[in-house]
C-alpha positions, -999 to +999 in steps of 0.1 A: -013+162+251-046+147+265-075+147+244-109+161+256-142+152+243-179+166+239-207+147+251-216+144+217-178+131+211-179+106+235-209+089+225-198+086+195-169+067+207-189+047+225-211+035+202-181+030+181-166+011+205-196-011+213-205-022+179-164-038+180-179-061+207-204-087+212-209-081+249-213-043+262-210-050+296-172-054+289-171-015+292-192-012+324-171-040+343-140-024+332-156+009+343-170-001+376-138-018+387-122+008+383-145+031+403-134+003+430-102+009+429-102+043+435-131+042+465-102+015+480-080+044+482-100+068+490-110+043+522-072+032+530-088-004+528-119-018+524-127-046+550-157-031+574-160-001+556-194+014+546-202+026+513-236+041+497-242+039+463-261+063+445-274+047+414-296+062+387-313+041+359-286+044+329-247+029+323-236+055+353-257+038+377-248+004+365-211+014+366-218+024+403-238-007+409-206-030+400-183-008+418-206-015+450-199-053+439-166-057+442-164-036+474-185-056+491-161-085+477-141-071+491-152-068+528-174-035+527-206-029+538-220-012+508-257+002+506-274+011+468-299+038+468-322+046+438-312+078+424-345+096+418-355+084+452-329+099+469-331+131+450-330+164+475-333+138+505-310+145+537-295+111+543-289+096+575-258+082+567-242+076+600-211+063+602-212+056+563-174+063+553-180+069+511-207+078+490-207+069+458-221+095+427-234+072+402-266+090+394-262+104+362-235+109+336-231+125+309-262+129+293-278+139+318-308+165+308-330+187+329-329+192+367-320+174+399-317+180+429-289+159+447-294+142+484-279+162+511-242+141+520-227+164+543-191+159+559-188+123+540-164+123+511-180+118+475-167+095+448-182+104+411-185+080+385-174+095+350-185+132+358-208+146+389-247+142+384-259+173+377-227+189+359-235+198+320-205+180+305-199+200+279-199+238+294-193+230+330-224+245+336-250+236+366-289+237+360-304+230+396-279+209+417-248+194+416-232+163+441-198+178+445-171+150+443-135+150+463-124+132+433-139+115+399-133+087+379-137+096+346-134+074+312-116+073+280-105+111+282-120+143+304-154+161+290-150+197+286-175+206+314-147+194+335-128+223+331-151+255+329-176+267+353-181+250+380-162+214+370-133+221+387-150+227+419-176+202+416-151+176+401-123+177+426-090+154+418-097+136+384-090+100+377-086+094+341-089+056+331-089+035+302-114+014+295-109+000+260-128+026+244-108+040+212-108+086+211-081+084+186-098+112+160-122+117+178-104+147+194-099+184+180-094+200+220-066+187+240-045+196+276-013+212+275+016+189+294+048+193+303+064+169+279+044+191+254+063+224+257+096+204+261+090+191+230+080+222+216+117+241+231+142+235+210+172+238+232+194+271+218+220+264+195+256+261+213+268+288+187+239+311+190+245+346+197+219+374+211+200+382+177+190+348+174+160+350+194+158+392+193+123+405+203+108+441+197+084+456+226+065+483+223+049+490+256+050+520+283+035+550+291+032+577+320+023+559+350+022+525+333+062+516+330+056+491+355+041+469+322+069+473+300+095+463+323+075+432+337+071+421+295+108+430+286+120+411+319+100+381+312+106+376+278+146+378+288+138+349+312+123+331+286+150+326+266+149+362+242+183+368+235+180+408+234+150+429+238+145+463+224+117+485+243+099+517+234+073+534+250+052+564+247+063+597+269+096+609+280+132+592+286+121+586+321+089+572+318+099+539+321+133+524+336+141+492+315+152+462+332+194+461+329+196+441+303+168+458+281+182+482+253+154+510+260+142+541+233+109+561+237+089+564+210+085+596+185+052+616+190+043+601+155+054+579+128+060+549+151+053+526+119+085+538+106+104+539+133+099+501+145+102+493+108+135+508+100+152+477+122+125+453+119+140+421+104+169+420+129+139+404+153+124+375+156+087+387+169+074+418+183+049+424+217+026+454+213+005+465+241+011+459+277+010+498+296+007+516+259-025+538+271-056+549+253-064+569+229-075+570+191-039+590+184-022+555+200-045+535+184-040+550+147-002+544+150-005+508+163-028+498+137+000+518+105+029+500+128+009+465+124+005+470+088+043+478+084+056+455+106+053+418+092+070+402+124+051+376+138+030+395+170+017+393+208-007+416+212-019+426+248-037+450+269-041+483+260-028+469+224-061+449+221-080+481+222-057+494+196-060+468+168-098+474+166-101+492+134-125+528+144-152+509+123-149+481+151-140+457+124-108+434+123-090+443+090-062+457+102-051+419+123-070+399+091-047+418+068-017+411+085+006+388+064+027+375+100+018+352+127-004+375+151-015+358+189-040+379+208-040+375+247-077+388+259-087+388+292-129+385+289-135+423+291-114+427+261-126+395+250-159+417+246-142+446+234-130+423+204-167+415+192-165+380+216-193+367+231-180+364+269-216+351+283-216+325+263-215+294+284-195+277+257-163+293+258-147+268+235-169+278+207-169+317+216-132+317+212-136+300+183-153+322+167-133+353+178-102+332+165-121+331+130-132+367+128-098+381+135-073+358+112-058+354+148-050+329+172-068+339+205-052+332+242-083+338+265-069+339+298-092+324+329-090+299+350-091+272+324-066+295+293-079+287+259-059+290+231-077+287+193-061+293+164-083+309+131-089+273+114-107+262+153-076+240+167-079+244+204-054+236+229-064+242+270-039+252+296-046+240+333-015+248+355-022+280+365-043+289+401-053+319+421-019+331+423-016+343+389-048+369+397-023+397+402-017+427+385+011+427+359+007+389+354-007+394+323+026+413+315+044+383+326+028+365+304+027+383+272+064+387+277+069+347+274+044+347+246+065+370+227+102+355+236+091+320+227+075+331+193+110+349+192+123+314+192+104+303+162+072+286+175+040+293+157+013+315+177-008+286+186+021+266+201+040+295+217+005+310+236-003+275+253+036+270+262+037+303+275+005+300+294+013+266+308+049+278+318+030+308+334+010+286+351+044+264+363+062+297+374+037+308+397+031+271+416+066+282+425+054+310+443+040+316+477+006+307+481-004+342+493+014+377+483+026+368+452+034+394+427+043+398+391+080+401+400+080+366+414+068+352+383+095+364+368+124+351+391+106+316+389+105+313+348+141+302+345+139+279+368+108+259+354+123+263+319+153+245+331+133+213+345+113+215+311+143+210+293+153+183+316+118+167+308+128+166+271+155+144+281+136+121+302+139+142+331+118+148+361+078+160+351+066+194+365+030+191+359 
């Protein structure tokens, strides 16, 4: 996993790491070599090339200032400009080849308005001026970069809000500065949920990893097929489905074993086989209604098998009294998977810019691990771990791919992994499974088809296989 930091965090590894020294400006040549490095690529060569440096007053600009050095070392042409000079200036930068973001970093405060680059590539030094590090939020203006250099690990601004955009490809280098402990959010890797995967025993047998859904209604089958289908791809070895209506409300999957609901006492009836499962999904397709709602919540409370609960589930759990003791009672392992309108529904705060903190909290009010799906997933469990999942893109904004992924929640939690642990794997295989997909018109069935086939090169990862991201 890669650790990433607060601003608060990182300063106070670096002031950690500068009272270890006798000379700071060990950090600053490390960093600004590296920053030369990376313009060298970015230039395919340096010899004749011309660079512009924007340099503000702090360690950023002094990291950009060395990185001008050893370009020009190196054979470029390289021009510094003072920051707040340049600030909200069109530049005539001719046939200039690079600029160079080294204006402010992360502590940067207040408002600024960035000079006016257009249609010449923009290198940032540790973050781009103007980003909040921390939320990812933007005040005034923002120098978007086609790629950063950032040191010692990734600030969390990098991945909400606008980072992503305004960060572009991100360089992560080492400069000698120590985050060990410093840490409590970290990035989901590959090599992380092969770890995580056992590989399934060479004797097992179906019931090993058996997983009870309860999903489906009129008009919404579509949900519980996508959940039962993915959570057979994902290595459940049997899935039982019900669902609310008639026999032919919803057409399981082949594979599925498929019984509708009774009109009442669903408590008992998914309690009377229980422990012949491994976990259970609630949710996905269930419908509305305070008649659905009152036997979710007596079918959670008689059910202790560890939970996914999704989609119209979510709704469900809410006790009428908008409180949580229904989920805070439960005695089993329960992951919820909000999108941010049920995030809200839940009693999250979904404005708030912090999204770490808001899930947080959520986590801690429910007794629950949360999986708050966006472009950046966060998954917190109750006591505030966090783990981030970053390999999903646009594709996955599809309907039914929140199915899809409730599904692999659910079969992987079947397979024994806590909630924390099975929500980032499944969100991070998720992610995997639709960079298999086309990049336009893909659809929850695809997602699907692709899951087996990124589970297999996991599993080859655990072995010292190739990575998939």
């Amino acid at each position: 996993m890669i650790p990433v930091l607060t601003p608060e965090q990182m300063r106070a590894a670096d002031s950690a790491a500068l009272a270890s020294v006798v000379d700071d400006g060990v950090f600053i040549a490390r960093a600004g070599r590296a920053v030369a490095q990376v313009a060298r690529t970015m230039l395919g060569g340096t010899y004749g090339r011309k660079v512009v440096v924007v340099a503000g007053k702090g360690h950023n600009g002094d990291d950009g200032r060395v990185a001008g050095q050893w370009l020009a070392q190196w054979g470029a042409r390289v021009r510094v400009l003072d920051a707040a000079a340049a600030a909200g200036e069109f530049l005539d930068l001719g046939d200039v080849d690079l600029v160079i973001d080294a204006a402010y970093g992360i502590g940067f405060r207040g408002e600024w308005s960035p000079p006016i680059v257009w249609g010449v590539p923009v290198l940032a030094v540790d973050i781009p001026s103007g980003l909040d590090a921390g939320t990812g939020t933007v005040s005034s203006g923002v120098l978007v970069a086609d790629r950063t250099v950032t040191f010692a690990a990734p600030k969390t601004g990098m991945f909400f809000g606008e980072g992503p955009a305004a960060c572009g490809e991100i360089d992560l280098v080492d400069v000698g500065i120590d985050t060990a402990g410093c840490a409590d959010v970290f990035v989901v890797e590959t090599a992380d949920v092969a770890a995580w995967l056992e590989p399934r025993a060479r004797d097992a047998h179906k019931w090993n990893h058996a997983l009870r859904v309860v999903a489906g209604s009129p008009g919404m089958g579509g949900a519980a097929a996508l959940v039962s289908a993915s959570a057979m791809r994902a290595g459940a070895g049997i899935v039982h489905l019900s669902w609310r209506g008639t026999e032919s409300t919803v057409q399981p999957p082949t594979e599925v074993v498929g019984r509708q609901l009774p009109a009442d006492g669903w408590d008992r009836f998914v309690a009377a086989d229980a422990d012949r499962f491994g976990a259970m999904v609630v949710g996905p397709g269930l419908g509305r209604g305070d008649d659905v709602g009152a036997e979710v919540r007596s079918m959670l409370a008689a059910c202790a098998l560890p939970t996914v609960i999704d989609g119209d589930g979510i709704a469900a759990a809410i006790d009428p009294a908008g409180t949580h003791e229904t989920l805070r009672a439960r005695g089993a392992d329960t992951l919820l998977t909000p999108h941010d309108g049920e995030f809200a529904m839940l009693g999250g705060d979904a404005n708030d810019s912090d999204r770490i903190a808001a899930t947080r909290r959520l986590a801690a009010a429910t007794g629950c691990t949360v999986l708050r799906k966006g472009p950046t997933t966060i998954v917190a469990d109750p006591e505030g771990a966090v783990l981030l999942v970053v390999s999903g893109d646009q594709r996955l904004a599809t309907a039914g791919s929140g199915d899809v992924l409730a599904g692999v929640a659910g079969a992987f939690m079947a397979r024994g992994l806590a909630a924390p642990i099975a929500g980032a794997a499944a969100a991070h295989v998720h992610g995997l499974a639709a960079a298999e997909c086309a990049v336009e018109g893909t659809i929850a069935r695809d997602l699907v088809a692709a899951i087996a086939d990124v589970l297999s090169v996991v599993s080859r990862t655990a072995v010292g296989g190739a990575d998939v991201g």
